[in-house]
BAKE-773266 format. One line per field, with one value per residue (C-alpha): residue number from 1; residue in one letter; x negated, y negated, z. Coordinates in nm, 2 decimals, decimal comma. Example, Ala and Ser with C-alpha at 12.3 -4.5 7.8 and 13.67 -1.06 7.14 Angstrom:
<atoms>
resi = c(1;2)
resn = c(A;S)
X = c(-1,23;-1,37)
Y = c(0,45;0,11)
Z = c(0,78;0,71)
</atoms>
This chain:
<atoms>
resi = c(1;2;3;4;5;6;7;8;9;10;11;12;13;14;15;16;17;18;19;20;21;22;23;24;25;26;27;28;29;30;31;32;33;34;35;36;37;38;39;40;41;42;43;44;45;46;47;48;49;50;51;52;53;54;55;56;57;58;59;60;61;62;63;64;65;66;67;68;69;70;71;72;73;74;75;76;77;78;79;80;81;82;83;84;85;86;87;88;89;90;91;92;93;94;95;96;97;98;99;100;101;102;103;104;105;106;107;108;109;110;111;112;113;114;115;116;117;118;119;120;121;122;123;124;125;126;127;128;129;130;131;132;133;134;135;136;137;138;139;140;141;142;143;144;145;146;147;148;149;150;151;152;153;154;155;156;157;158;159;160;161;162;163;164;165;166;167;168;169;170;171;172;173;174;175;176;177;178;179;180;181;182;183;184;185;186;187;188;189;190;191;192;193;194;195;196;197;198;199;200;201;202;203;204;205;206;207;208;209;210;211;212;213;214;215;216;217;218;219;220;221;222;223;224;225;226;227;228;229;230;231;232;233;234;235;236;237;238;239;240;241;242;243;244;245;246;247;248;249;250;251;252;253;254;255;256;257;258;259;260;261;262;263;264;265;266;267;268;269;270;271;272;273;274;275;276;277;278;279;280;281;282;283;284;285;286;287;288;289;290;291;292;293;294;295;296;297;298;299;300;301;302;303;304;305;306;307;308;309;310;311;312;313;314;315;316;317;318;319;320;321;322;323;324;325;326;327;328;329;330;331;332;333;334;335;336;337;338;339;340;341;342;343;344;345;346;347;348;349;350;351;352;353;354;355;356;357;358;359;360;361;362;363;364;365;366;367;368;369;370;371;372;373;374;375;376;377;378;379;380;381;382;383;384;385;386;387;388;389;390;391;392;393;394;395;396;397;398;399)
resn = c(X;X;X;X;X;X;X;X;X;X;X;X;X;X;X;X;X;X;X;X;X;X;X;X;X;X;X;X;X;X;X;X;X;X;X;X;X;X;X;X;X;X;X;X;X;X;X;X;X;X;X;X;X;X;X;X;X;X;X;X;X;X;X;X;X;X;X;X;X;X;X;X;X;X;X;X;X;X;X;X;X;X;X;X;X;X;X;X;X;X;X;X;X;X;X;X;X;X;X;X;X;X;X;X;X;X;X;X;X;X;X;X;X;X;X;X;X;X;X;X;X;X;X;X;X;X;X;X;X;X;X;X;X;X;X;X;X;X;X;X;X;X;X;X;X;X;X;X;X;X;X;X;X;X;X;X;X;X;X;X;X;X;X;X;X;X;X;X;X;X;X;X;X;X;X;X;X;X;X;X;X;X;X;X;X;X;X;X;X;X;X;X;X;X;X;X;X;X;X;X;X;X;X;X;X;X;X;X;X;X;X;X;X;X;X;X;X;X;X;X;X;X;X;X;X;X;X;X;X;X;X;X;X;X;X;X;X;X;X;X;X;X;X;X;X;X;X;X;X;X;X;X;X;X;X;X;X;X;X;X;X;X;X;X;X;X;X;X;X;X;X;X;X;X;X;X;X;X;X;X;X;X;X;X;X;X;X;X;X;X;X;X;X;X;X;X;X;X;X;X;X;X;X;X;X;X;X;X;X;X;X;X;X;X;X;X;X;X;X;X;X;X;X;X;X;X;X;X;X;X;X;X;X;X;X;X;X;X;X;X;X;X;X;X;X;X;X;X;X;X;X;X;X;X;X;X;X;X;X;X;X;X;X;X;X;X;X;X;X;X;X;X;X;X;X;X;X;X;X;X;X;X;X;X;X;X;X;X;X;X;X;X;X;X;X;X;X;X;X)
X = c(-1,91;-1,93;-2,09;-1,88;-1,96;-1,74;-1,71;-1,52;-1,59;-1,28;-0,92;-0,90;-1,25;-1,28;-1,00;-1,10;-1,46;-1,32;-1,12;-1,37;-1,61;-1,32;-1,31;-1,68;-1,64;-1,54;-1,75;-2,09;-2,20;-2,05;-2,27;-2,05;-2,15;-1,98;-2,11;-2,18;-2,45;-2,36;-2,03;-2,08;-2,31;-2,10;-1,80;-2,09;-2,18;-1,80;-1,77;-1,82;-1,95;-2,04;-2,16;-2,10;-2,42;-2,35;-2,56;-2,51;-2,55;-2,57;-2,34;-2,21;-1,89;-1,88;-2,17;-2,16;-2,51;-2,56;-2,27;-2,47;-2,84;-2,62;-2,47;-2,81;-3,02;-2,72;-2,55;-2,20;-1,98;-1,69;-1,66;-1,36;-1,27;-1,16;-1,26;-1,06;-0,81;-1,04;-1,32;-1,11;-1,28;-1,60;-1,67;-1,53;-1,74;-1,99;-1,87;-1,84;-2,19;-2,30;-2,04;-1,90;-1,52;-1,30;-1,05;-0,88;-0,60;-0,46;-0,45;-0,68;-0,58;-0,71;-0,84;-0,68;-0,31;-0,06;-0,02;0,02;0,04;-0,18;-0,21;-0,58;-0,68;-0,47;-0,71;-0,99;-0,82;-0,98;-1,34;-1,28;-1,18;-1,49;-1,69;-1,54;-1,49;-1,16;-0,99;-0,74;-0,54;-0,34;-0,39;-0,26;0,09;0,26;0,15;0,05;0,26;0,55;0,39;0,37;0,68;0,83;0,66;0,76;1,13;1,08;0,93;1,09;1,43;1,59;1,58;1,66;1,60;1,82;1,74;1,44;1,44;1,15;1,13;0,86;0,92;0,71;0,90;0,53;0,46;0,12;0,24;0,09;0,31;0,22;-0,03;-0,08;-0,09;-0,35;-0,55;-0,36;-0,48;-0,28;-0,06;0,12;0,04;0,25;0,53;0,58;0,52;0,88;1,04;1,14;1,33;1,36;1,69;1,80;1,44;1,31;1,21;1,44;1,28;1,44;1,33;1,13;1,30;1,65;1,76;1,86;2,01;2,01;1,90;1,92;1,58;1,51;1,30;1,36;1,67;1,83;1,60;1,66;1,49;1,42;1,35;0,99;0,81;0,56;0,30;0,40;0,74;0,50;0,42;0,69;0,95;0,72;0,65;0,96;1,21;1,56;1,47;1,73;1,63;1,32;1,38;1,09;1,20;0,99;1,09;1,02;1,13;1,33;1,00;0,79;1,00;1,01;0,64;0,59;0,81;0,68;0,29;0,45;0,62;0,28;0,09;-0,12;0,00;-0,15;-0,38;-0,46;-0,78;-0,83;-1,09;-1,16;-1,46;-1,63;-1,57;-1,34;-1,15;-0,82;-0,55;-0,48;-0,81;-0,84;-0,49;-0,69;-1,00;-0,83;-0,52;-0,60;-0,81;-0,60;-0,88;-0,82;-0,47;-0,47;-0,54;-0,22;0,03;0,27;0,59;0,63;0,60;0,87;0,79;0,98;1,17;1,56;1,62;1,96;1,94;2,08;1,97;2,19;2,42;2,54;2,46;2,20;2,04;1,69;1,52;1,13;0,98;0,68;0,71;0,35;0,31;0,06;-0,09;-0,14;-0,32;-0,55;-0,64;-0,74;-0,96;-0,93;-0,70;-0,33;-0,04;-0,10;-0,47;-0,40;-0,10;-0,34;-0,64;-0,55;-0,41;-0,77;-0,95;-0,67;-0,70;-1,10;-1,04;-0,79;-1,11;-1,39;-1,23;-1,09;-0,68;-0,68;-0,96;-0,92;-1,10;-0,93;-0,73;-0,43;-0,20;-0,13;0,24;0,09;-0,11;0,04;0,19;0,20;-0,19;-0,14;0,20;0,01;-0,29;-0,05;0,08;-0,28;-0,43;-0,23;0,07;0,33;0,68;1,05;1,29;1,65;1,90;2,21;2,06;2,27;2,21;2,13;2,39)
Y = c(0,24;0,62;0,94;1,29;1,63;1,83;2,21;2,39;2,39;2,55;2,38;2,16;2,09;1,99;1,73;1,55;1,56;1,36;1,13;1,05;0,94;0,74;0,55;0,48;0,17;0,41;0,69;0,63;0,93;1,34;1,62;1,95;2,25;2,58;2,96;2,98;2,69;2,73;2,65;2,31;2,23;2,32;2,12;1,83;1,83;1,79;1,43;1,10;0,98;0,65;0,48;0,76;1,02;1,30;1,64;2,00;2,28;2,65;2,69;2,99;2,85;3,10;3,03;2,68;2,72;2,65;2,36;2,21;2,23;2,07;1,83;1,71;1,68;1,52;1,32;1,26;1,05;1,27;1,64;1,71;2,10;2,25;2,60;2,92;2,82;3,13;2,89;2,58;2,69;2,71;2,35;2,20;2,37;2,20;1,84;1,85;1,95;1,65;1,41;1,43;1,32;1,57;1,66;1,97;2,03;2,38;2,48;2,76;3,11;3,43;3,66;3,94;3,82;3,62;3,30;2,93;2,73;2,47;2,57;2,70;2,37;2,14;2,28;2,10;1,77;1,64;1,76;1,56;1,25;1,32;1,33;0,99;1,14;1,21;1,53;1,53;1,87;1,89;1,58;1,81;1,73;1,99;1,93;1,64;1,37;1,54;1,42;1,03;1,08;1,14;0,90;0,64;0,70;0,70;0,37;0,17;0,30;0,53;0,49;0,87;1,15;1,47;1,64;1,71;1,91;1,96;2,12;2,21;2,28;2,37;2,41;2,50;2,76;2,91;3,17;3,50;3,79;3,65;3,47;3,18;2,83;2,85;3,11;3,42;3,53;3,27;3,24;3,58;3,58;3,27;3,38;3,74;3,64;3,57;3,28;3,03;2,71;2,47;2,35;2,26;2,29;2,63;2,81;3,02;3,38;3,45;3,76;3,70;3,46;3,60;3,27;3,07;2,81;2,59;2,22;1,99;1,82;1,49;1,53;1,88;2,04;2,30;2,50;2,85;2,73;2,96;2,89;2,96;2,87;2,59;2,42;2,10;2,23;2,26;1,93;1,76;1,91;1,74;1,37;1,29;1,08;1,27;1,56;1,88;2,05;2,09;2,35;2,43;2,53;2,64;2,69;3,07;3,27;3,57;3,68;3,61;3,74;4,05;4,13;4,05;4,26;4,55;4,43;4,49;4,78;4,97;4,80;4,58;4,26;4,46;4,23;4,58;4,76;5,09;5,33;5,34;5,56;5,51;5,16;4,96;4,73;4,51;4,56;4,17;4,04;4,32;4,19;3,85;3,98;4,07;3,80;3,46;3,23;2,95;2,69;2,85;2,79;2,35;2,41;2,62;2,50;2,29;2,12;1,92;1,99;1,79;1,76;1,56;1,50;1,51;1,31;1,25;1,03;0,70;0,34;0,01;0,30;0,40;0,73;0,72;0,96;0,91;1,10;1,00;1,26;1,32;1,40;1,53;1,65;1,95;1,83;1,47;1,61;1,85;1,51;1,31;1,58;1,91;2,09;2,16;1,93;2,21;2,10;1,79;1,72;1,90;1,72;1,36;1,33;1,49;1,25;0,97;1,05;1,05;0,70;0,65;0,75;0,59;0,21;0,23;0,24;0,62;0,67;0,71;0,99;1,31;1,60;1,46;1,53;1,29;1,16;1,02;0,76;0,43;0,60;0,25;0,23;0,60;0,53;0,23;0,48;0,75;0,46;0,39;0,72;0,88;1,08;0,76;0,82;0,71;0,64;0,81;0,64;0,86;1,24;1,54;1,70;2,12;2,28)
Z = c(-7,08;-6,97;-7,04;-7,02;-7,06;-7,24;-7,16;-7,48;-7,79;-7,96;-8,12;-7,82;-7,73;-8,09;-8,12;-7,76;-7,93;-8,26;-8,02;-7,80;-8,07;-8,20;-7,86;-7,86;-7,62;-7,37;-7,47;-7,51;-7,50;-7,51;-7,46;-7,59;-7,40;-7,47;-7,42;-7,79;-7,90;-8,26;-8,24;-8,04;-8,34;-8,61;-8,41;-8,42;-8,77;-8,83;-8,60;-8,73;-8,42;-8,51;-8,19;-7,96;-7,90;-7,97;-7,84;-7,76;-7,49;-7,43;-7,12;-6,91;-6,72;-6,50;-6,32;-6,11;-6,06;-6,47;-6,44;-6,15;-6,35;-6,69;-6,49;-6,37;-6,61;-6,86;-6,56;-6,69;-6,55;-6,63;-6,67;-7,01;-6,86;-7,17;-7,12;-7,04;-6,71;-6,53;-6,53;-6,36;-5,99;-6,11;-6,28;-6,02;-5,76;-5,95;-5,96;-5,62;-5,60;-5,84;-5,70;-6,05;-6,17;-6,30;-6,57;-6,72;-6,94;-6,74;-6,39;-6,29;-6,28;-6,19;-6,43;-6,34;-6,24;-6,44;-6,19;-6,33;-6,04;-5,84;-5,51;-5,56;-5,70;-5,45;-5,19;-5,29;-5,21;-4,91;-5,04;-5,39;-5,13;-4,92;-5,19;-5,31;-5,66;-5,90;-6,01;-6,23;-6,34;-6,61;-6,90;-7,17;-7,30;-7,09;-6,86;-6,84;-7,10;-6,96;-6,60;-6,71;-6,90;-6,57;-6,41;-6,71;-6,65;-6,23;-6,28;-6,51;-6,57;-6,24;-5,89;-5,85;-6,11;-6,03;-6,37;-6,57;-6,91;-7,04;-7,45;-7,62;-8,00;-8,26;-8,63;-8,78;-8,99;-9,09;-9,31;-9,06;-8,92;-8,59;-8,44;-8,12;-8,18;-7,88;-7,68;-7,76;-7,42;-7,27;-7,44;-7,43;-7,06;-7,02;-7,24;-7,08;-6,78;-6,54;-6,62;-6,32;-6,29;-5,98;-5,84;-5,46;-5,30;-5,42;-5,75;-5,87;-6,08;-6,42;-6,65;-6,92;-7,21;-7,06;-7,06;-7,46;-7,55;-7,90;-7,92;-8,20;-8,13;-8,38;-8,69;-8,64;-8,63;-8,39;-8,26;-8,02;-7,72;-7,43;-7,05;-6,91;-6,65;-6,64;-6,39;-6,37;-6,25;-5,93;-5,92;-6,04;-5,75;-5,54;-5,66;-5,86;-5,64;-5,61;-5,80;-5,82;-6,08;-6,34;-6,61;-6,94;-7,27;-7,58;-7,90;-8,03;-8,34;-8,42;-8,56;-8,28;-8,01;-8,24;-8,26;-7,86;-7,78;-8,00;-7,89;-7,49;-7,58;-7,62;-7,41;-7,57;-7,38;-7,03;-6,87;-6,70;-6,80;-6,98;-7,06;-7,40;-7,54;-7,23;-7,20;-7,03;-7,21;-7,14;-7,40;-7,44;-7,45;-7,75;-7,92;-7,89;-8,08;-8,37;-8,41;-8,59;-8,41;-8,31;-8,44;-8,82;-8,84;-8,96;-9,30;-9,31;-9,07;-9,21;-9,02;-8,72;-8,29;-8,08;-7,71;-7,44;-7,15;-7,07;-6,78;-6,57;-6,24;-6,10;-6,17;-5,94;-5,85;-6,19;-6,41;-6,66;-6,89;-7,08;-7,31;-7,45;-7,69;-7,92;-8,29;-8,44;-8,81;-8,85;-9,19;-9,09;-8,78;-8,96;-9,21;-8,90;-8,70;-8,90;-8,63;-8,56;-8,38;-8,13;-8,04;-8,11;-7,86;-7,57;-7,70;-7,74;-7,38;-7,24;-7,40;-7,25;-6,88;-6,91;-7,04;-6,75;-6,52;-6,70;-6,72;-6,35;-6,42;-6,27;-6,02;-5,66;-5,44;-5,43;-5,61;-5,86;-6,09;-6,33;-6,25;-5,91;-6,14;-6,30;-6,63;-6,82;-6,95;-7,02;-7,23;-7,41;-7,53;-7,62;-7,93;-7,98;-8,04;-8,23;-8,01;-8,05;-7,82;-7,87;-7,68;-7,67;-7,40;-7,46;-7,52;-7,57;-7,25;-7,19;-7,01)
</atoms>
């Protein structure tokens, strides 16, 4: 049915890659391109493709110029984004160019500040619609299951929302000190960054992980859960019928928090850089160099990730609450595709929205994120490829 380009090639890249050639009717072909050809080969030696193609590409993501020439001469019908967030601007400078559809997992950010929001992307809206091609931001899990999720519940079971919770919990353990479950570069930009939550019409600015509570979350136990902000907050405040107010909670340790905050304490989470034997070098793409690489952690990560959404609203007049959550198992995700329930949660919902695109259910000129599409082909796949979702009608609620 379709060909797509996939830029990435690490724990992400890597489970899309496995999923896509387990969708083959969809997926014809994948070309993996990533800075570093030997590692999109040695992610293609590990794919039983069966009737999907499968090749490889040397890549430089920051230059649209290389994009444009790939894009060309492979002519995909979908461009997978699962690069760094920096490189968001740059691949879709070149589907524009190429009159090419679009997907990412992460909104774009600049390299040098800590900003996870959309309004850099949402400006290419009326160019995408010119151009009579698709864009679609955020078809991770958070975002982008907590986007259907929402648009799930709007649909089918409230005619207002007032309150969205969204948590994010991850009860594995890999047996390190400390290391990310993704990008440490991102991640520890996300987590020390300021928290923020959304209520009455504005975003409200919270210091960093200043706000706990405990939840009880199912298959998993109580968890400390702490309130960040997110980027589909962004979005959400804005297509969500009713809405008051979104909050985001992860799940982090003692021992996390404890190592952060000794990491920030000397510096090495600055994003700043500093002269170091005549070089110049930022302290937390350093930290990143020498903590585990994300990708290595499946064969040791053992446990369970819970992600969902809380929801309070009216339905016929009358109160209602609604919960729908994922429940994915680290070991039996590293079996399937040799990577963690953190790649995989990000992964499998990729691959999902370029099948959304590719068959016609979500494809419409212009810029989008993915609660403005029909959520119910998008609920159906999550059952079918492996992220399956239950249903809670009377949820303890957050205070």
């Amino acid at each position: 049915m379709g060909k797509a380009l996939m830029i990435g090639a690490g724990g992400v890249a890597s489970v899309v890659a496995h999923k896509c050639c387990q969708n083959s009717d969809v997926f014809h072909e994948l070309c993996i391109a990533s800075r570093t050809l030997s590692k999109c080969n040695k992610l293609k030696e590990k794919l039983n493709n069966g009737k999907t193609k499968v090749t490889t590409a040397q890549l430089d993501a920051d230059n649209t110029s290389q994009i444009i020439a790939l894009i060309e001469k492979f002519k995909p019908d979908i461009v997978i984004n699962v690069a760094l967030p920096y490189q968001d601007l740059t691949i879709m400078d070149a589907c524009l160019a190429t009159k090419t559809h679009y997907l990412d997992t992460a909104n774009y950010e600049p390299l040098d500040t800590a900003k996870f929001e959309y309004k850099w992307q949402w400006t290419y809206k009326k160019q995408f619609e010119e151009a009579g091609i698709t864009a679609i931001l955020g078809s991770g899990f958070d975002p982008g299951v907590t986007g259907v999720f929402s648009a799930y519940a709007q649909k089918h079971y409230f005619d207002e929302i007032h309150t969205i919770d969204i948590v994010d919990a991850n009860a594995g353990e890999h047996g390190y000190p400390f290391a990310t479950n993704f990008n440490p570069e991102i991640n520890i930009r996300e987590v020390t960054a300021n928290g923020s939550y959304f209520e009455n019409g504005q975003f409200i600015e919270t210091a960093p992980m200043s706000i706990k509570r405990v939840y009880n979350l199912p298959q998993i136990g109580p968890k400390d859960i702490y309130l960040l902000h997110h980027e589909e907050m962004e979005s959400l405040a804005i297509n969500i019928r009713g809405i008051k107010r979104i909050r985001f909670w992860m799940t982090f340790s003692e021992n996390y928090l404890t190592h952060l905050k000794v990491l920030e304490n000397v510096g090495m989470t600055s994003i700043e850089p500093i002269s170091f034997e005549g070089k110049q070098i930022v302290p937390l793409q350093f930290l990143k160099a020498i903590l585990p690489d994300p990708a290595s952690l499946g064969a040791r990560t053992k446990g369970k990730t819970n992600i969902g959404c809380i929801f309070t609203g009216l339905k016929d007049g009358q109160k209602k609450k609604y919960y729908v959550y994922n429940v994915c198992d680290h070991q039996a995700c590293y079996a399937e595709v040799g990577s963690q329930a953190i790649s995989y949660t990000t992964g499998v919902p990729a691959m999902i929205g370029a099948m959304m695109v590719l068959t016609g259910k979500w494809k419409k000129p212009g810029v989008y994120n993915v609660e403005e599409f029909d959520p119910d082909p998008f609920m159906d796949a999550l059952n079918q490829f492996g992220l399956p979702w239950t249903e809670d009608f009377n949820p303890v609620l957050i205070d």
